[in-house]
C-alpha positions in Angstrom: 61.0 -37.6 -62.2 64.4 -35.8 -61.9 63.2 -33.7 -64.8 60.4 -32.3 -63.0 62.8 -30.9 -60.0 62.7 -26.9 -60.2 66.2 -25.7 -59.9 65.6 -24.4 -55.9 65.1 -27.5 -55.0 68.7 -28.2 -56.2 70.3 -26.0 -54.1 68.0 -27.3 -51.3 69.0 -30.8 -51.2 72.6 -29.7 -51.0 72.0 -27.4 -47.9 70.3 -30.2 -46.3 72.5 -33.1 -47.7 75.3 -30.4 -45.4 73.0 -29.9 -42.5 73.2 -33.9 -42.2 76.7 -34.8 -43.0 77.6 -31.8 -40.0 75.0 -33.8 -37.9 76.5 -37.1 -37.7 79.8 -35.8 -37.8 79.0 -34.4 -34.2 77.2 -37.9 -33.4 79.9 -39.6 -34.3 82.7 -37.5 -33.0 80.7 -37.3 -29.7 80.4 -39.2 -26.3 78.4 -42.4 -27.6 80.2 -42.2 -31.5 76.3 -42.8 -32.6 75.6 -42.6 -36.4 72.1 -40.5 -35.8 71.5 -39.6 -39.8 71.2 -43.1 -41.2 70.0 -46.6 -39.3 71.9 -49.1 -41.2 74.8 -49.5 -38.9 72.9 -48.9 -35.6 70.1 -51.8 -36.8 73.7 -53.6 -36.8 74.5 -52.7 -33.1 71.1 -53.4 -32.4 71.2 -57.0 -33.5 74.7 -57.9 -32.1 73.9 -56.4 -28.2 70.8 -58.4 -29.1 72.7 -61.7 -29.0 74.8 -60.9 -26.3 72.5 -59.8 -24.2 73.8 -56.3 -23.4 69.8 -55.1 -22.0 71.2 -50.4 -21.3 72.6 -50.9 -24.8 69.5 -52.4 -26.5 67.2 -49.8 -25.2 69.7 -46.7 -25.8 69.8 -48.2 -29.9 66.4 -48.8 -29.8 65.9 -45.1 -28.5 67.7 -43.7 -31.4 65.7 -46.1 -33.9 62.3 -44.8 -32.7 63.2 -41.5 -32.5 64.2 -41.2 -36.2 60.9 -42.9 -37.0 59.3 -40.8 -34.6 60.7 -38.1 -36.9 59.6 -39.6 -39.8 55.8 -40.2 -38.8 56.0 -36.1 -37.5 57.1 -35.4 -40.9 54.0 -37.1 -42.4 51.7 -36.0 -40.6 52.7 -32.6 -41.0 53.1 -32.4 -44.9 51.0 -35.2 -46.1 51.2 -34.5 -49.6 53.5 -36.8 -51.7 54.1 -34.2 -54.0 56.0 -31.1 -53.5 53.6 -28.0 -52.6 55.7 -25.3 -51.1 54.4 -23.5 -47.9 53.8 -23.2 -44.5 53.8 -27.0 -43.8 57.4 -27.5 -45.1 58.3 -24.2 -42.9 56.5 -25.8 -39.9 58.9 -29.4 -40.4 62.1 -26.8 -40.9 61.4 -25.3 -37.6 60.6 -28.5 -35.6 64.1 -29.7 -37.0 65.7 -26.6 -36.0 64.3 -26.9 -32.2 64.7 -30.6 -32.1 68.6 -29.6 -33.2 68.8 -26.9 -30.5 67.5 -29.0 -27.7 69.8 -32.2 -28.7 72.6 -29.4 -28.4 71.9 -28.4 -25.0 71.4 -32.4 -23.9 74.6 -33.2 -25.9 76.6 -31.2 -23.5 75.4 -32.4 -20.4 76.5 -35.9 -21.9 72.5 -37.0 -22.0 71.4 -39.9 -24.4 68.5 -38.1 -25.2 70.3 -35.7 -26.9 71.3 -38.4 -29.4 67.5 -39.6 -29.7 66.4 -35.7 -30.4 69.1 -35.2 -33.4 68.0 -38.4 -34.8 64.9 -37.5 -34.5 65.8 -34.8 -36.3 67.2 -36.7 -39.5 64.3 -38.8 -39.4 62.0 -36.2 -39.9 64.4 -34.1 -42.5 64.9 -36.9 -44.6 60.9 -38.2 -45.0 60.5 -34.3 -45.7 63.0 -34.7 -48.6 61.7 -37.8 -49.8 58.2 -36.3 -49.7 58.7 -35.2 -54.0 58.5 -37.7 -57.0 58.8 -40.9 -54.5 61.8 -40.8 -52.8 64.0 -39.8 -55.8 65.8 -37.0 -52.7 67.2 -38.7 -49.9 69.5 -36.1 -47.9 70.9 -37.9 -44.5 72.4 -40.8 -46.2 74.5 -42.1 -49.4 74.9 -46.0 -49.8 72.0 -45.9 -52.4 73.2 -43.3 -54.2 76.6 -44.2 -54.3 75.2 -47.7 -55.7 73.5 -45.7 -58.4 76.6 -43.8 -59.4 78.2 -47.0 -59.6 75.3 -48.3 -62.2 75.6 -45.8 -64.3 78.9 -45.9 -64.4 79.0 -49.4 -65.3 76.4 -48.3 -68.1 79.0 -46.1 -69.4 81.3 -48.8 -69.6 79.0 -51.2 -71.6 78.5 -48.1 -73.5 74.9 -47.3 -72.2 73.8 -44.0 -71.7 72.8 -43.0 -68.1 70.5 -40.1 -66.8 73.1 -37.6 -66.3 70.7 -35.1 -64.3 70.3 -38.3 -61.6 73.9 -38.4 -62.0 74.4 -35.1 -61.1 71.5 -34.4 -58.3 73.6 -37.8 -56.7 76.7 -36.1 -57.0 75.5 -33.0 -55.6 73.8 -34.2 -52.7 77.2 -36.5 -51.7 79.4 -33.7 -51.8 76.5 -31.2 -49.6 76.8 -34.4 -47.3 80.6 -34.5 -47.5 81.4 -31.0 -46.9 79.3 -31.2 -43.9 81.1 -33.6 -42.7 84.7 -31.5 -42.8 82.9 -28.4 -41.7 81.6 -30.6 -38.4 84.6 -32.0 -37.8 86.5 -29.3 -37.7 83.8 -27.2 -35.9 83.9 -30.2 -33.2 87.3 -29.9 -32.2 86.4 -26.4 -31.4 83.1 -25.9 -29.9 82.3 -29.5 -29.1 78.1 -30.3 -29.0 77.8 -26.1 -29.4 79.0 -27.0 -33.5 75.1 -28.4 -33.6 73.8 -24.3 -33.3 75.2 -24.3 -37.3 72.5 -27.0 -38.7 70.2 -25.4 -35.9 70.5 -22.1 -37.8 70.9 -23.4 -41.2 67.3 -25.3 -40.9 65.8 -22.0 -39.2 66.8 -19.8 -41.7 65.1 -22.1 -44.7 62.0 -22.5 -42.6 62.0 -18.7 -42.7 62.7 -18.2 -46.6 59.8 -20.8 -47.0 57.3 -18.5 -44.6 58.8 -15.5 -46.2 57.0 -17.3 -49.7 54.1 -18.2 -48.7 53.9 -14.8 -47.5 54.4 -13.2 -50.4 52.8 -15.5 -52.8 52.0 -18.7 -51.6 52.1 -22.0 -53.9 55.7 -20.6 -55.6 58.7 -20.4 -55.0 60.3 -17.5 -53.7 62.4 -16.6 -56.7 59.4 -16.8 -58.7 57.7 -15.0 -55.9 60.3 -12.3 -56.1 60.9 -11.8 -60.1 57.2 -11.2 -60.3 57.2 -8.4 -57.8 60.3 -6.7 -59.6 57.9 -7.1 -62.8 55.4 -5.0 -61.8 57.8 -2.6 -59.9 
């Protein structure tokens, strides 16, 4: 399946690999130090004020667990498709992550929970939009499983095996977009605080417009296609 990935898409996972690592930076740099991109560890938290009985804390986990499925299900409903079709439903998913990172920013700084629940919200729907192609080969807000995979095919190499290098590399890829996001919100925390969430805001915004720009200009490719054929017949 990673064989059938067109090159943009690429460069995609990497910008939104960023966009998550910069999210949960901020969540966990923040007021409540809340993982928002990835559920593992809060399932964890979940479970142990579970058994002591700690009811505000239950609720405020289980508010950022439904809000990242709540994400997810928005994301299904809005591209359907399990294949990759480029257009204006993957615009219309870019925006809503882009205003549901804009109005966790403005929460965030009045120190509201719900401002934890809207980013998450906002992973949850980025990452079922990534997994939408090939099933689930792209996962952008979080790295255990790929990080296990590296360390298969490394092991492979090791028994002398030879691994899928392109899976190898898309992995790679998307945990250093996920990394560098993570240094660029730290940094930007210490700095501008909650405000560091306008940078993903922006970053998702401007894809959603380079995907409305395409379906614009010729929809069902993408844009550098879109644009080589209209330098073709200038």
């Amino acid at each position: 399946m990673i064989r059938k990935l067109p090159s943009w898409v690429w460069a995609g996972a990497w910008l939104l690999a960023f966009v998550a690592g910069m999210i949960n930076v901020v969540g966990l740099l923040g007021f409540e130090h809340q993982a928002v991109t990835h559920l593992t560890g809060t399932t964890s938290l979940l479970a142990e004020s579970i058994a002591i009985g700690k009811l505000p804390e239950i609720f405020r986990l289980l508010g950022v667990i439904g809000s990242f499925l709540a994400g997810a299900i928005a994301s299904g409903f809005i591209i359907q498709d399990s294949t990759l079709n480029l257009g204006h439903r993957y615009g219309v998913a870019l925006f809503l992550e882009s205003a549901l990172l804009a109005l966790a920013t403005l929460l965030l700084a009045q120190s509201s929970t719900a401002g934890i629940c809207l980013a998450s919200a906002a992973c949850g729907l980025q990452n079922a939009m990534a997994s939408t192609y090939s099933g689930a080969v792209v996962r952008t807000t979080h790295v255990s499983g790929m990080f296990t995979d590296i360390g298969i095919f490394l092991g492979h190499l090791l028994r002398g095996l030879k691994p899928d290098y392109r899976r190898l590399f898309l992995y790679s890829l998307i945990i250093s977009g996920f990394i560098m996001g993570g240094i660029a919100g730290a940094i930007a925390f210490h700095h501008f605080s909650y405000r560091t969430l306008w940078i993903p805001a922006a970053m998702t915004a401007s894809a959603a417009i380079l995907y409305e720009l395409n379906h614009i200009i010729r929809p069902g490719q993408p844009l550098s296609h879109s644009l080589r054929g209209r330098l073709k017949q200038g």
